[in-house]
C-alpha positions in Angstrom: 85.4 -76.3 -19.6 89.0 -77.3 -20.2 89.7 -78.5 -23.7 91.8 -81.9 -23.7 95.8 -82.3 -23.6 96.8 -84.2 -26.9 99.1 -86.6 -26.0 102.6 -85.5 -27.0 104.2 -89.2 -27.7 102.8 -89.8 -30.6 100.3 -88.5 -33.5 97.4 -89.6 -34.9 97.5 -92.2 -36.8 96.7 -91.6 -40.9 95.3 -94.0 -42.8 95.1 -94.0 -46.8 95.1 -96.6 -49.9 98.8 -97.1 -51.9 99.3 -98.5 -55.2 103.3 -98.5 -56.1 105.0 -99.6 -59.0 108.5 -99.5 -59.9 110.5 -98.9 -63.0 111.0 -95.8 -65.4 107.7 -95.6 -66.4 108.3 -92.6 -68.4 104.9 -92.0 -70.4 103.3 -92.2 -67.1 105.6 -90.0 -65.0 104.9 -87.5 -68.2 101.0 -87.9 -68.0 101.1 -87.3 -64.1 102.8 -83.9 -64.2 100.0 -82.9 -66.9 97.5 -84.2 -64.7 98.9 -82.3 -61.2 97.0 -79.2 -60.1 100.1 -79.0 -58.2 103.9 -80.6 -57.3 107.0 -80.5 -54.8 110.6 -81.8 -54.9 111.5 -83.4 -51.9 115.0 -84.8 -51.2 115.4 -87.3 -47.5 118.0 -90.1 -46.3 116.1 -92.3 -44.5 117.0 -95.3 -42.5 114.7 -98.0 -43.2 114.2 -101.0 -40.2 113.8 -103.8 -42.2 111.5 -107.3 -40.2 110.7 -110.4 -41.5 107.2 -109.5 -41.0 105.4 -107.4 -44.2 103.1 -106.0 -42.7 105.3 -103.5 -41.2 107.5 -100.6 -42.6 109.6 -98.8 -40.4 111.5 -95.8 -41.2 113.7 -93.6 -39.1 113.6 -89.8 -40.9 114.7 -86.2 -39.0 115.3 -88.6 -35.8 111.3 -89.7 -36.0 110.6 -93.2 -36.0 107.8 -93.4 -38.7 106.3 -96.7 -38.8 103.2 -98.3 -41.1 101.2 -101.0 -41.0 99.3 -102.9 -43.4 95.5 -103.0 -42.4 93.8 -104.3 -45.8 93.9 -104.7 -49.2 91.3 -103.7 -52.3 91.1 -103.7 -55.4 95.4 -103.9 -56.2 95.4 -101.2 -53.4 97.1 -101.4 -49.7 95.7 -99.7 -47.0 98.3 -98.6 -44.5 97.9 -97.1 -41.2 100.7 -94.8 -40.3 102.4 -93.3 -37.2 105.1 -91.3 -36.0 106.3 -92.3 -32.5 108.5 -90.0 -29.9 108.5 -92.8 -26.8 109.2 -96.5 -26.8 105.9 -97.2 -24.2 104.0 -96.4 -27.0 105.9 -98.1 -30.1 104.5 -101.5 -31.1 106.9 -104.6 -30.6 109.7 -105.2 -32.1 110.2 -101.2 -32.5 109.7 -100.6 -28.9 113.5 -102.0 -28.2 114.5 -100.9 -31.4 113.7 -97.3 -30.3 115.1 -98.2 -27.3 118.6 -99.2 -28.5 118.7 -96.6 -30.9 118.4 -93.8 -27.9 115.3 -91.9 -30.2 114.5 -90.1 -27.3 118.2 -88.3 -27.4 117.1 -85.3 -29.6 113.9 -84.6 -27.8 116.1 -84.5 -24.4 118.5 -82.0 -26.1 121.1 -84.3 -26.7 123.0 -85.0 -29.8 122.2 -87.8 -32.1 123.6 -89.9 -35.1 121.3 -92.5 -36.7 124.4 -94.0 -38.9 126.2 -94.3 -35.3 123.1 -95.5 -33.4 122.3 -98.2 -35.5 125.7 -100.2 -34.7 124.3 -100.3 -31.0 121.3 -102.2 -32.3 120.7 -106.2 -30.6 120.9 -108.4 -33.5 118.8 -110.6 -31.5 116.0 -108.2 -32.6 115.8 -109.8 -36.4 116.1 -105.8 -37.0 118.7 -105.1 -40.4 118.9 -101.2 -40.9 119.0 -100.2 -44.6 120.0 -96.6 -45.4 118.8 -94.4 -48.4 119.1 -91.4 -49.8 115.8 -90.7 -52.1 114.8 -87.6 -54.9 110.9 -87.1 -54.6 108.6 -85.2 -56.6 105.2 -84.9 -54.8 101.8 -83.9 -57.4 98.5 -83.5 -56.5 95.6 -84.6 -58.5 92.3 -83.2 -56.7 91.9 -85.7 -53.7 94.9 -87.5 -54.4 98.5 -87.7 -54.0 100.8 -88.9 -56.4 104.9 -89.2 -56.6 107.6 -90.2 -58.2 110.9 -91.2 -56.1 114.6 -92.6 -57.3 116.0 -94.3 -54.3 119.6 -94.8 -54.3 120.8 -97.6 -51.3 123.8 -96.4 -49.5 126.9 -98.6 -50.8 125.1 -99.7 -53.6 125.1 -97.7 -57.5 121.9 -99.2 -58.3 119.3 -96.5 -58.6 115.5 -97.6 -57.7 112.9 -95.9 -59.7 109.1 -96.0 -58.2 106.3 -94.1 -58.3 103.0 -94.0 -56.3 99.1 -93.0 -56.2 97.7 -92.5 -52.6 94.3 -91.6 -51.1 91.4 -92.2 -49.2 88.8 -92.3 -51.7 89.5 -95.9 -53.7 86.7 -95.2 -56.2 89.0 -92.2 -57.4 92.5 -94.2 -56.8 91.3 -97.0 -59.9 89.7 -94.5 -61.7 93.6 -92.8 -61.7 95.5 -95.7 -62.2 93.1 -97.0 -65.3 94.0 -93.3 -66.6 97.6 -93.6 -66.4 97.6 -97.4 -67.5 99.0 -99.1 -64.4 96.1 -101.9 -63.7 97.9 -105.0 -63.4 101.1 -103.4 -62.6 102.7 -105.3 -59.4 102.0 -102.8 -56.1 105.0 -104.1 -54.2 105.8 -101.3 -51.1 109.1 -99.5 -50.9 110.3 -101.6 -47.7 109.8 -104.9 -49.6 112.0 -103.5 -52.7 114.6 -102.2 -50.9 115.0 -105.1 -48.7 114.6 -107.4 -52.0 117.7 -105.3 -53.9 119.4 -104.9 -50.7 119.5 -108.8 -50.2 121.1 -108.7 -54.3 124.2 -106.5 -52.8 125.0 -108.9 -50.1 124.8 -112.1 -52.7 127.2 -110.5 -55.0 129.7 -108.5 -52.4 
């Protein structure tokens, strides 16, 4: 019997809980490396695509649309359901003619690409505003769970965000984490939402 084709346009989605706060946070970024079984340094420039709508974060990274949606909140936790999407017929609207104008299919046809280049092609008709950042990660893992801390610097801007994160699929585990490190109460506000928010602050005062 012949096994069946996975459909190359897209994976599968991934879905886990997120609880983000941002500031130094030093005792706890300190308490989280003691805590890790493990940890990564990670270093991206992403280009987020910023909607009025919250419930989606959208992030082109390596010429991937990336985009995730919010599904539920528990607790002080978000759940959001993640995708990474290679074809515009499969992309949820408004992405689908973001993707479109953007040409994301270029590098997969072998041709060559520039995000920085493709955004000025981009219908502002959409409601679409394309926010690049370069970000510093360090990734640790805490049995189950993933944990990280990020400074996110916004391209034109010298302000340096500082955020860190707890992430699983057990939510049991996730508040029994973040009443270890001391963060219940702490706003969980997700990355797209700050960076739009001190993004907005560099337009005001330029």
């Amino acid at each position: 019997m012949a096994g069946k084709h996975k459909n190359p346009s897209r994976t599968a989605p991934r879905t886990r809980y997120e609880y983000r706060v941002w500031g130094k946070h030093r005792k706890v970024r300190k308490l989280l490396a003691r805590l890790a079984s493990s940890s990564s340094e990670e270093r991206f420039d992403d280009c987020y695509l910023l909607v009025d709508d919250p419930s989606w974060n959208a992030k082109v990274r390596n010429n991937t649309l990336k985009i995730k949606q919010l599904v539920a909140e528990d607790r002080g936790f978000e759940r959001w359901k993640s995708r990474r999407y290679r074809t515009s017929a499969a992309t949820p609207t408004p992405f689908d003619d973001v993707f479109d104008d953007l040409g994301l299919d270029r590098p997969q046809r072998g041709k060559s690409f520039n995000i920085e280049k493709a955004v000025r092609s981009l219908d502002p008709d959409l409601g679409v505003r394309a926010v690049f950042v370069n970000k510093r990660r360090r990734r640790y893992e805490i049995g189950n769970l993933l944990a990280e801390v990020t400074d996110i610097k916004i391209k034109g801007s010298a302000l340096m965000l500082r955020t860190m994160s707890i992430e699983g699929e057990d939510l049991d585990e996730l508040v029994s984490l973040r009443k270890v490190l001391g963060l219940k109460g702490e706003p969980n506000v997700a990355v797209h939402l700050a960076i739009d928010e001190h993004n907005d602050d560099e337009d005001d005062d330029s």
